[in-house]
C-alpha positions in Angstrom: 0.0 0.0 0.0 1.2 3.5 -1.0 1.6 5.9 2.4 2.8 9.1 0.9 5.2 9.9 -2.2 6.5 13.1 -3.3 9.0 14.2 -6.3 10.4 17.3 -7.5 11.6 17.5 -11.0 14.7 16.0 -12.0 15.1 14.4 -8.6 12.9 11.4 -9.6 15.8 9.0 -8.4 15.2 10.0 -4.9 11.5 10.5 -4.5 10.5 8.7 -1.4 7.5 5.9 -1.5 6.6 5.1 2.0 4.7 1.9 2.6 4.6 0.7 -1.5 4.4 -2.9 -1.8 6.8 -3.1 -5.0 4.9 -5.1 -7.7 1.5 -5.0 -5.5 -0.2 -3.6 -8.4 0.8 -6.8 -10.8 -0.9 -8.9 -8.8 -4.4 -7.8 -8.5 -4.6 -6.1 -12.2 -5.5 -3.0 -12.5 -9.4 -1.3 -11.1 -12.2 -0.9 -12.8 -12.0 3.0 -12.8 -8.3 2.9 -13.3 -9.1 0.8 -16.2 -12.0 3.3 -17.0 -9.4 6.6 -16.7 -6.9 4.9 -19.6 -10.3 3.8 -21.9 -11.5 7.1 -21.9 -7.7 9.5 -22.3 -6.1 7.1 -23.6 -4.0 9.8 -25.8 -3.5 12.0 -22.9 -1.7 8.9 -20.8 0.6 7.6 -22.7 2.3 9.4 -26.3 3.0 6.6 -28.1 1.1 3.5 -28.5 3.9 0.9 -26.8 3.3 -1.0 -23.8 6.1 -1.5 -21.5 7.4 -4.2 -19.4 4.7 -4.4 -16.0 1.9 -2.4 -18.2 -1.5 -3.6 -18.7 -3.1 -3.9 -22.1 -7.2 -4.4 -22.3 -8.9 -4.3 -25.7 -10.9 -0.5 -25.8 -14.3 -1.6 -24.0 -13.0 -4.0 -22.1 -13.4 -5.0 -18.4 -10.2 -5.0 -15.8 -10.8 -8.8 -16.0 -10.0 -8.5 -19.8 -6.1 -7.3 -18.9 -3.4 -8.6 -19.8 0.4 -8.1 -18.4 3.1 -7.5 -20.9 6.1 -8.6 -20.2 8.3 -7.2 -22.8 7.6 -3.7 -25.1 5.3 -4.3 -27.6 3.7 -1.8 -29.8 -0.1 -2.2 -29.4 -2.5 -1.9 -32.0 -5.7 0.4 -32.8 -8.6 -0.9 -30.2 -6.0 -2.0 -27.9 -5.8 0.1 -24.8 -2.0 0.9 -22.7 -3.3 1.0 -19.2 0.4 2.1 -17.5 1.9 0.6 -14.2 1.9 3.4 -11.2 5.9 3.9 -11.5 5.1 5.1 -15.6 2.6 7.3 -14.6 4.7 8.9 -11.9 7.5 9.6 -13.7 5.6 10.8 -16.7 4.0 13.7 -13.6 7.5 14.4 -12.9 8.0 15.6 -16.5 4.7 17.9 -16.3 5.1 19.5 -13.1 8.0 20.7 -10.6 6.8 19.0 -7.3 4.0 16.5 -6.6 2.8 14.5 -3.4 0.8 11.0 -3.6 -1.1 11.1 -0.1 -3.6 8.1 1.1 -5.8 9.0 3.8 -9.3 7.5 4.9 -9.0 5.3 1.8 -9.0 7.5 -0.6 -6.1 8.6 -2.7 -5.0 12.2 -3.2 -2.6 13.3 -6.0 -1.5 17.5 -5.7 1.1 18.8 -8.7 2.8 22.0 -8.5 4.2 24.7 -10.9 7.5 26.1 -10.6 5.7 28.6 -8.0 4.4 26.3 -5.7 0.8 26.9 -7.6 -1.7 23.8 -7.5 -1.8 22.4 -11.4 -4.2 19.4 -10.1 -6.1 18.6 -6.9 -7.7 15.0 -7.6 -9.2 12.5 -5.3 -9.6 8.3 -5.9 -10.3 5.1 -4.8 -6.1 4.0 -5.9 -3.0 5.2 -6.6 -3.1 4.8 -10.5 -6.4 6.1 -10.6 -5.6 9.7 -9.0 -2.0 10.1 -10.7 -3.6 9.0 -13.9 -6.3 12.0 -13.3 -4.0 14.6 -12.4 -2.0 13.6 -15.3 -4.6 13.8 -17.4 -5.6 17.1 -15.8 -2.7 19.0 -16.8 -2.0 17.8 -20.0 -5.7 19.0 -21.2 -5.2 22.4 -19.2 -2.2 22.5 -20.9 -3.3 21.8 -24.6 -6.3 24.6 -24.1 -4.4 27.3 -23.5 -1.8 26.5 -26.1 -5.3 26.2 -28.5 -6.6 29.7 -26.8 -3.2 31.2 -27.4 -3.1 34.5 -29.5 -1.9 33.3 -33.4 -1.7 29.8 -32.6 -3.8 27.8 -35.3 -4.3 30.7 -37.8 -2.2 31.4 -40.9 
C-alpha cells in the first residue's frame, strides 16, 4: 500500500514511496475506474502507443478482468488500450510539473502537482494510486493543450 510519495523535477531517483508494496499492483490487475481513466484518455496517458514491461493492455471496452500483463515492449494496435503501471505514470508527472505528493488517507487517494511557484496544477481525489495520478496527469496535459489552443496566433495562418 502507498503511504505518501512526493518528487520534485529532475530528482525522480530519490523520490520517497513510503509503505509501497513493489509489484503489489501486478498482482491484483489494474481497477475498474483505473481501467476506466486509460479507456477514456487514452492519448493524454501515454504518447505513443507501446506497452512497457509491467503495463497492462485491455482491448478498448474491455473489463479489468480482460487485462493482460506485458512482459516485454510491444507496440499495441488500434482498439487496444495501454493501461500504465503506477511507476510510468509517476515519472511521466514528474515531467509535467515541478513537485507532486501521492497522499492516502481514509482510503482514498490524493494526488496535488505544482508549478515552478508552488501553484496547485491538479487537486484530484480516488479510490487507488493509478487512478488519481492518472487524473492529475490527465488534468494537466488537457489544461495544458487549451491554453496553447486559446493562445493568440496559434492555429491561424
Amino acid at each position: 500500500m502507498l503511504g505518501t510519495a512526493s518528487c520534485v523535477k529532475g530528482k525522480w531517483a530519490r523520490c520517497r514511496a513510503v509503505g509501497y508494496v513493489e509489484g503489489s499492483d501486478l498482482v491484483s490487475g489494474p481497477s475498474e475506474v483505473y481501467v476506466s481513466i486509460c479507456q477514456r484518455f487514452a492519448r493524454w496517458l501515454v504518447s505513443e502507443r507501446c506497452a512497457e514491461p509491467g503495463d497492462w493492455i485491455v482491448p478498448r471496452g474491455g473489463s479489468p478482468e480482460s487485462a493482460q500483463l506485458v512482459m516485454e515492449p510491444v507496440w499495441v494496435e488500434k482498439g487496444v488500450i495501454v493501461v500504465p503501471r503506477l511507476e510510468r505514470l509517476l515519472s511521466e508527472l514528474s515531467r509535467e510539473c515541478t513537485s507532486f505528493v501521492l497522499d492516502f488517507t481514509s482510503r482514498e487517494y490524493a494526488c496535488v502537482a505544482f508549478d515552478e511557484q508552488g501553484r496547485t496544477l491538479a487537486n484530484v481525489v480516488a479510490s487507488d494510486p493509478a487512478a488519481a495520478v492518472a487524473q492529475a496527469l490527465v488534468f494537466i496535459r488537457a489544461e495544458r493543450a487549451a491554453q496553447a489552443t486559446n493562445e493568440p496566433g496559434v492555429g491561424t495562418h
